[in-house]
C-alpha positions in Angstrom: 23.2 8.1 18.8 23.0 11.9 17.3 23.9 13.0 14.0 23.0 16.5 13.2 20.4 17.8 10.7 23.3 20.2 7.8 20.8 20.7 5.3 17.4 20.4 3.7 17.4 20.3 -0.5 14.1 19.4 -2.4 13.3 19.1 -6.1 10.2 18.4 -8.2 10.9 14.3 -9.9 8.6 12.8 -11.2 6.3 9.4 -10.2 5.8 5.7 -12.4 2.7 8.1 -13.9 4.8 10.6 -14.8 3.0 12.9 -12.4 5.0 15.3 -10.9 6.4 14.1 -6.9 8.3 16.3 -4.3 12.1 14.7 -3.4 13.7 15.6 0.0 17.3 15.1 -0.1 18.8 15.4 4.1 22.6 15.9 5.0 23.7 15.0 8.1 26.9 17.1 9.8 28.6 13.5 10.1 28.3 13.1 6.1 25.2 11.0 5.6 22.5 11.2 3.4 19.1 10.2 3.3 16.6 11.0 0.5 12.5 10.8 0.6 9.6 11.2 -2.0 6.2 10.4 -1.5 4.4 8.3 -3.8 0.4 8.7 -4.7 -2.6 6.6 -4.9 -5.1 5.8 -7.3 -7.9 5.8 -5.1 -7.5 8.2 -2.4 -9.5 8.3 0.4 -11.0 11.1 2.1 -9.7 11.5 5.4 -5.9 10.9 4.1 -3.7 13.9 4.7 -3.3 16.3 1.8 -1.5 16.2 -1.8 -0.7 19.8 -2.2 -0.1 20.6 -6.1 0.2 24.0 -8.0 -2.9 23.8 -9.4 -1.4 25.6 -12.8 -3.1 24.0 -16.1 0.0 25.3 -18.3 2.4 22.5 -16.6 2.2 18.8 -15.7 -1.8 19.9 -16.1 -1.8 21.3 -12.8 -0.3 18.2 -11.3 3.8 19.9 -10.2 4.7 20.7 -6.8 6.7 23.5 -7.1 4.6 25.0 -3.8 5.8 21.7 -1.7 9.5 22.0 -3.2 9.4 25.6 -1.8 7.9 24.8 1.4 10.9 22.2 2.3 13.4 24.4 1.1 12.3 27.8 3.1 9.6 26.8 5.8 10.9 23.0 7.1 14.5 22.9 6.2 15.5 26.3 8.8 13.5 24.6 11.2 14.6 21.4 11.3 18.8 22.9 10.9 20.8 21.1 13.7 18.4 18.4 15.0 19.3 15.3 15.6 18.8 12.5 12.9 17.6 9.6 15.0 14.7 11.6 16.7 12.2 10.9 14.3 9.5 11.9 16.7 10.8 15.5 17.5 11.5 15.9 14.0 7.8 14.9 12.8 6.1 16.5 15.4 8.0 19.7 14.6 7.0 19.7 11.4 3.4 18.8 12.3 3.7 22.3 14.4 4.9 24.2 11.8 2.0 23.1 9.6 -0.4 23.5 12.2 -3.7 21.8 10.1 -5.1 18.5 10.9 -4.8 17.1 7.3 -1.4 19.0 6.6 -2.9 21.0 4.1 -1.0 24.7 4.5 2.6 22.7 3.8 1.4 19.7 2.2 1.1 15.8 3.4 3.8 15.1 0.3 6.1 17.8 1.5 6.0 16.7 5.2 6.1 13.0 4.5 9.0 13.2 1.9 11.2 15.1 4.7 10.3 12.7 7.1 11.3 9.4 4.5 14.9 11.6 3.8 15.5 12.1 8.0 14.6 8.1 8.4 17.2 7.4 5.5 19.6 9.6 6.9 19.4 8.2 10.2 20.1 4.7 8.5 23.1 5.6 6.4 24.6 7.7 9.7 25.4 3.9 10.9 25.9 2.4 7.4 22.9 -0.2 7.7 20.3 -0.6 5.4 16.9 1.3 6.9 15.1 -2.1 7.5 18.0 -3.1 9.6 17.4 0.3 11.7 14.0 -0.6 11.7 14.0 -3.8 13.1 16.7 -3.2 16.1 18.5 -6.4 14.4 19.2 -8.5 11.3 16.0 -9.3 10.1 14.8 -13.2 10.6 11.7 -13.0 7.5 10.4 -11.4 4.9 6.6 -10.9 3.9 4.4 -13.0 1.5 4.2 -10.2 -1.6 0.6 -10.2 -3.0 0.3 -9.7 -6.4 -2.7 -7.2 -8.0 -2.6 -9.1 -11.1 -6.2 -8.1 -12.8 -7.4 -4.1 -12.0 -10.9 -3.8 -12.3 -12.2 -0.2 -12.8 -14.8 1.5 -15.4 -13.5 0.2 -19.0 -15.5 1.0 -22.1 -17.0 -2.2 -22.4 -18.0 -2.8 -18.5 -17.6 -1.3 -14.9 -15.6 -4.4 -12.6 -16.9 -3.0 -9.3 -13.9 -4.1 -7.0 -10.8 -2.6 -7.5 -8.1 -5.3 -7.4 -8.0 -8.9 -8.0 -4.3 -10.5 -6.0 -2.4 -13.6 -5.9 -0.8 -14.6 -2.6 1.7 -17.4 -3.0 2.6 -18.6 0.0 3.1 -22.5 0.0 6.9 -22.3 0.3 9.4 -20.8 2.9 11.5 -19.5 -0.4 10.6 -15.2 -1.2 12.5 -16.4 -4.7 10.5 -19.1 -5.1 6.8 -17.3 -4.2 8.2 -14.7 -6.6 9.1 -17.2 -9.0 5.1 -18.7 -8.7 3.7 -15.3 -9.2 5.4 -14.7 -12.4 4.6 -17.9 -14.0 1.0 -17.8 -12.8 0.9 -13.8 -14.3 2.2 -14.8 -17.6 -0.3 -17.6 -17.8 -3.0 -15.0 -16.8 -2.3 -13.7 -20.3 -3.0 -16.7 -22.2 -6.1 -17.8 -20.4 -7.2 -14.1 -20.8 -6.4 -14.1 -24.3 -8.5 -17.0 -24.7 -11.5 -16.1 -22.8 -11.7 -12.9 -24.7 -10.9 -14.2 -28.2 -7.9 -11.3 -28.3 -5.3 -9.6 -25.9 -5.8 -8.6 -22.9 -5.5 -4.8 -22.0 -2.8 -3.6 -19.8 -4.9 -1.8 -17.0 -3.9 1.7 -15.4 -2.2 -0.2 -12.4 -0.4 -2.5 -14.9 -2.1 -5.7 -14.5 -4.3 -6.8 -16.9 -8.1 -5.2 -17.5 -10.9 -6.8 -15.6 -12.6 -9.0 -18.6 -15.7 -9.2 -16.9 -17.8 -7.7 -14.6 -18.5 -10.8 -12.6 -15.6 -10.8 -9.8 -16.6 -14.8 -9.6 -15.4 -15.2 -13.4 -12.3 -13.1 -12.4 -11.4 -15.5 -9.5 -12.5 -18.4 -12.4 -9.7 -16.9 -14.8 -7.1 -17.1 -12.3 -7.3 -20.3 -10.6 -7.5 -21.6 -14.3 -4.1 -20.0 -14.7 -3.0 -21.3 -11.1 -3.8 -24.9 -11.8 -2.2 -24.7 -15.2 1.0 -23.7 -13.8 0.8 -26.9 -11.1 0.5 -24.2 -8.0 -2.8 -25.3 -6.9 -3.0 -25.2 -2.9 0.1 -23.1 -2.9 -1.7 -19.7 -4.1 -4.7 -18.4 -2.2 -6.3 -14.7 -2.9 -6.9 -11.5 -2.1 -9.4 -8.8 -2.8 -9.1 -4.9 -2.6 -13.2 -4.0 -3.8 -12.4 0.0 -2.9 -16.0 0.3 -2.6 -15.8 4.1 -1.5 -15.1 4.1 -5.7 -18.2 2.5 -6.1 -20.7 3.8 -3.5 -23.6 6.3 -4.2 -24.3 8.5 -0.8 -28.3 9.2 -2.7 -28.9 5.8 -2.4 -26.9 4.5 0.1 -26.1 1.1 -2.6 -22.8 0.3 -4.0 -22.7 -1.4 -7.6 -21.9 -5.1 -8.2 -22.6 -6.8 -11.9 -24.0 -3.8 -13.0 -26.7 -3.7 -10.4 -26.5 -1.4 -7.0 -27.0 -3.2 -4.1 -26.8 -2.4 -0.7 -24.4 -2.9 2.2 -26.1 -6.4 3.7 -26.4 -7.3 -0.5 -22.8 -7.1 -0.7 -21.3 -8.4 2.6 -23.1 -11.5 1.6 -22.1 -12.0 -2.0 -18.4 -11.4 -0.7 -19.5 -14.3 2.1 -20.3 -16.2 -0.8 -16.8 -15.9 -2.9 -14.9 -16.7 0.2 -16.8 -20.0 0.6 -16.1 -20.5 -3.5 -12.5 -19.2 -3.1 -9.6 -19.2 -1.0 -9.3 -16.2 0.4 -6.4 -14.2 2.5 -8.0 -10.9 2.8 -10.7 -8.7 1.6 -9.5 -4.7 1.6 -12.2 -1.6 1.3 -15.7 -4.1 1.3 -17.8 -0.9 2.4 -17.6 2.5 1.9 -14.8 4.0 3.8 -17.9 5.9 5.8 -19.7 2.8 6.4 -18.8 1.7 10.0 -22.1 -0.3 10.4 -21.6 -2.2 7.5 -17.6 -3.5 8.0 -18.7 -4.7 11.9 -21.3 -6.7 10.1 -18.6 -8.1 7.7 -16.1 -8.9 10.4 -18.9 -11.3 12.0 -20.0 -12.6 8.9 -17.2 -13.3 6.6 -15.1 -15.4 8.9 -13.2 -17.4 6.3 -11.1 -14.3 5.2 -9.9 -11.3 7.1 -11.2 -7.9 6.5 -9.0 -5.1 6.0 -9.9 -1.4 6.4 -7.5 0.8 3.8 -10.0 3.9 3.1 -11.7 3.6 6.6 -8.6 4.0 8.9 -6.0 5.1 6.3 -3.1 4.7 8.6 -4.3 7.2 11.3 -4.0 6.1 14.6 -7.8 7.7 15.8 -9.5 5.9 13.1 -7.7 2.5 14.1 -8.8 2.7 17.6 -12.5 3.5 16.5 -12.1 0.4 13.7 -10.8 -1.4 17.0 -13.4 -0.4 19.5 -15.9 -1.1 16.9 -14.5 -4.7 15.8 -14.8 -2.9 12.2 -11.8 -4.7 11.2 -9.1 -7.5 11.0 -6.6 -5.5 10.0 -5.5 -2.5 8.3 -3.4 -1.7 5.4 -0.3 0.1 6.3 0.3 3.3 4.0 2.7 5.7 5.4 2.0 8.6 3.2 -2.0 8.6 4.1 -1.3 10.2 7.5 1.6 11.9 6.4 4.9 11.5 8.6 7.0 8.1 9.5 6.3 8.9 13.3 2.5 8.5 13.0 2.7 5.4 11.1 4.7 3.3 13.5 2.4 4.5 16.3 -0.5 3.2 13.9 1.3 -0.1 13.2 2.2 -0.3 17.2 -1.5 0.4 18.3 -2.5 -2.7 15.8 0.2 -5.1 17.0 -0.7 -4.6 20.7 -4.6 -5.1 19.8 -4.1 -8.4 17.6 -4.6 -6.1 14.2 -2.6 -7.7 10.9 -0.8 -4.4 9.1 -0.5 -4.7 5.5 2.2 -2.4 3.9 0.9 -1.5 0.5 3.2 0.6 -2.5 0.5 3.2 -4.4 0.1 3.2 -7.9 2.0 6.5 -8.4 5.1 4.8 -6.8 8.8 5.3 -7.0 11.7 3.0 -7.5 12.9 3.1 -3.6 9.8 2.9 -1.8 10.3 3.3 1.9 7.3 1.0 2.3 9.3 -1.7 1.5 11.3 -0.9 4.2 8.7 -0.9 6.7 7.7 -4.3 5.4 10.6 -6.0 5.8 11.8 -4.4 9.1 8.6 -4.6 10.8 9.0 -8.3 9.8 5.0 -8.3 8.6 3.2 -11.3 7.6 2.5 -10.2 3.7 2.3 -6.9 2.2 0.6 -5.3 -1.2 2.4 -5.5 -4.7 1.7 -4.7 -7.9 1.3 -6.8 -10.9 5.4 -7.9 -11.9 4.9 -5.8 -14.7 6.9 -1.8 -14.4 10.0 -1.0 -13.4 9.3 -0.1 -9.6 6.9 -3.0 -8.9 9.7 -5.3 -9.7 12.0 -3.4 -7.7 10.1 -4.2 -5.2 10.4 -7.5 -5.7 14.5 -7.7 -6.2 14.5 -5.5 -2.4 12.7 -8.6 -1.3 14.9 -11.0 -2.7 18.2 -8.8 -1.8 17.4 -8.2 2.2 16.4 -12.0 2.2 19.7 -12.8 0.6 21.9 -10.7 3.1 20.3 -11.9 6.4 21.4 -15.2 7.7 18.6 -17.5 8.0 15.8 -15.3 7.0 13.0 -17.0 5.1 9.7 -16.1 3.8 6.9 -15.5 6.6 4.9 -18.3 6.9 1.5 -16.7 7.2 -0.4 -20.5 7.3 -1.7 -19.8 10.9 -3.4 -16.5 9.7 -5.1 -18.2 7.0 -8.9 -18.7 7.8 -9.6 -21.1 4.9 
C-alpha cells in the first residue's frame, strides 16, 4: 500500500479544559485526510515526553502552542513531504531524528505525537476503513470493558482523598450497551447516595465525577457499592483504583499520605492488601511513587487479588516496561500514547507487554478531545478494558457512543469478557 505524504497544516484548538492543544491536519496525494491532536493529563508523570507551550502569561496564561503549531508547519511538514502514509515507523522515527532529544523537548512531545495521530488517520481513510479496522488487520471480534472514574479524589478545601480515582468496571454482561447502560444508572445513583451522606450536593470534581466526600478511600468504595446494590447490579460491577501516589509522595520523608496521616511504602501496600480483600477489585493503577521500584515488586507479591498497574512508572515507554518486567514491578501497564510521544513507540510498548503476559490498559487524559485516537487503539488492539471518564462531558461520552458504534458495525463483536483476568 503507498499513499504519499501532500501536505502538513497545524493549528492551535483548544482541549475539554479549554487549554490550548496543537491539531495536525495530513493530506495524502491520493486525497485522504487524516487529523491528530494530543490530549493532556492531569497528573503527569516525570519521565513522559515533553508538553511544549509558549510560556507567554498575556494568552491562554502561558498555556498556547503557537511554538508546536510552528514547528509542524516549518520543521516536520518539509520533512515528512512525499513519504508514504502507511510507514508509520519511518515517519516517527524521522521525526524522532529531527527532534533529536530523548524527551522531545526541542519540537515538542504534543507537536510530534499530533503528526503522528494525523499520518495514522490518513493512512486509514487512504482505504476508507475506520482506523480501528487498520489497526486490527480485520473486522474487529470485541470491544473493551470501559471503566468508569466516577469519584476524583484530590486536595478539596474540606479534606485531601489521597488516591486519585475511584472506577466502576461493569462487566457481568457480553452487551458494551448494556455495561454502558449499568454505569450510568449506578453514576446517577452515586449522586443521591452522595447527596445523602453529605446532607447536600455533591461537587462536580476537576475530572468530572463527583468530589471525594471523604478521605477514607474504604468509605468511598462504601458509597459506591451502596449505589451498586441499589441499582440491582451487585456481582456484575467490580472496581478499580488509580491512587497516583507520585501526587501524594514526599521524597524528605520517603512516606506517602493516606487519611491524613503519611505512611510509608510497606504502610500502604498493606492497607491497599486490605481493600482488595473488603472489595472487589480489577486493578490498582500508580500504588507507589512512580520512582519506587522496590515498593511496586513488593505489591505485585502481596496484593494477589487485584492486578497492579504501573501508569507514572513505565508511562508507555518501552525501556521502562522491560525494567517493570524484569523486575516483576507490574501486572500491567496503562497504555497512553501521548506519554512517549509517537504511535510507533506505543505499539512497540503494547507488543513488548503482550509477548511478556502484561494486561495494556488504554486510558483518555483529562485534557481530552472529542476523537481520541486512544479509543482506536482500544478497540483495534481488541484489549480486555480500558480507562473512561465519569459519563459526564461531551468527549467522555463520545467515547462511549465510539464504543457502542464499532460494536454495532462489526458482525458478531461483543463486549470482552475479562472474567478469567479477574483475581477476585
Amino acid at each position: 500500500m503507498e499513499d504519499r505524504i501532500a501536505s502538513v497544516s497545524a493549528q492551535q484548538i483548544i482541549d475539554c479544559k479549554c487549554r490550548p492543544a496543537v491539531e495536525v491536519e495530513i493530506r495524502t496525494e491520493g486525497g485522504a485526510v487524516g487529523r491528530g491532536a494530543a490530549p493532556t493529563g492531569t497528573s503527569v508523570g516525570m519521565h513522559e515526553s515533553f508538553v511544549l507551550r509558549d510560556g507567554d502569561p498575556s494568552t491562554y496564561k502561558g498555556l498556547s502552542v503557537h511554538k508546536a503549531v510552528d514547528h509542524a508547519v516549518n520543521v516536520i511538514g518539509p520533512a515528512l513531504l512525499g513519504m508514504n502514509v502507511f510507514d508509520q515507523r519511518a515517519i516517527d522515527e524521522k521525526m524522532i531524528a529531527l527532534d533529536g532529544t530523548p524527551d522531545k523537548r526541542r519540537l515538542g512531545g504534543n507537536t510530534i505525537y499530533s503528526v503522528s495521530i494525523a499520518a495514522f488517520r490518513a493512512a486509514a481513510d487512504s482505504i476508507s476503513i475506520p482506523l480501528y479496522e487498520h489497526i486490527a488487520g480485520r473486522d474487529i471480534r470485541t470491544v473493551p470493558v470501559p471503566c468508569f472514574n466516577v469519584i476524583n479524589g484530590g486536595r478539596y478545601e474540606a479534606l485531601t482523598q489521597a488516591f486519585n480515582e475511584f472506577l466502576i468496571v461493569p462487566y457481568g454482561t457480553d452487551s458494551v450497551d448494556f455495561a454502558i447502560e449499568m454505569a450510568v444508572a449506578v453514576f446517577q445513583k452515586l449522586g443521591d447516595v452522595l447527596t445523602a451522606y453529605l446532607d447536600h450536593k455533591p461537587s462536580v470534581a476537576s475530572s468530572y465525577g463527583y468530589a471525594a466526600p471523604s478521605e477514607d478511600p474504604e468509605t468511598v468504595l462504601m458509597l459506591m457499592q451502596q449505589a451498586i446494590d441499589e441499582c440491582g447490579y451487585t456481582g456484575r460491577i467490580a472496581f478499580a483504583l488509580d491512587c497516583a501516589s507520585s501526587e501524594m509522595y514526599d521524597k524528605e520523608t520517603g512516606t506517602y499520605l493516606l487519611k491524613g496521616e503519611r505512611v510509608s511504602s510497606a504502610e500502604l501496600i498493606a492497607y491497599a492488601k486490605y481493600l482488595t480483600e473488603r472489595f472487589n477489585l480489577v486493578f490498582i493503577e500508580d500504588l507507589l511513587d512512580e520512582n519506587d521500584w522496590t515498593g511496586f515488586s513488593r505489591a505485585v507479591q502481596e496484593l494477589r487479588r487485584t492486578l497492579v498497574l504501573g501508569d507514572d512508572l513505565t508511562v508507555t515507554n518501552l525501556a521502562l516496561l522491560q525494567r517493570a518486567h524484569e523486575n516483576h514491578a507490574v501486572d500491567g501497564f496503562v497504555l497512553k500514547p501521548n506519554q512517549v510521544g509517537t504511535i510507533t513507540e506505543a505499539m512497540d510498548a503494547y507488543r513488548f507487554a503482550e509477548r511478556h503476559g502484561l494486561i495494556a490498559v488504554p486510558s483518555g487524559r483529562s485534557g481530552g478531545v472529542v476523537d481520541d485516537v486512544v479509543m482506536d487503539f482500544s478497540v483495534g488492539l481488541e484489549v480486555p478494558f480500558q480507562k473512561n471518564g465519569a459519563p459526564r462531558s461531551g468527549e467522555r461520552i463520545e467515547k462511549l457512543n465510539f464504543l457502542m458504534r464499532a460494536n454495532a458495525r462489526s458482525p458478531g463483536c461483543k463486549l470482552y469478557d475479562i472474567s478469567p483476568l479477574l483475581r477476585f
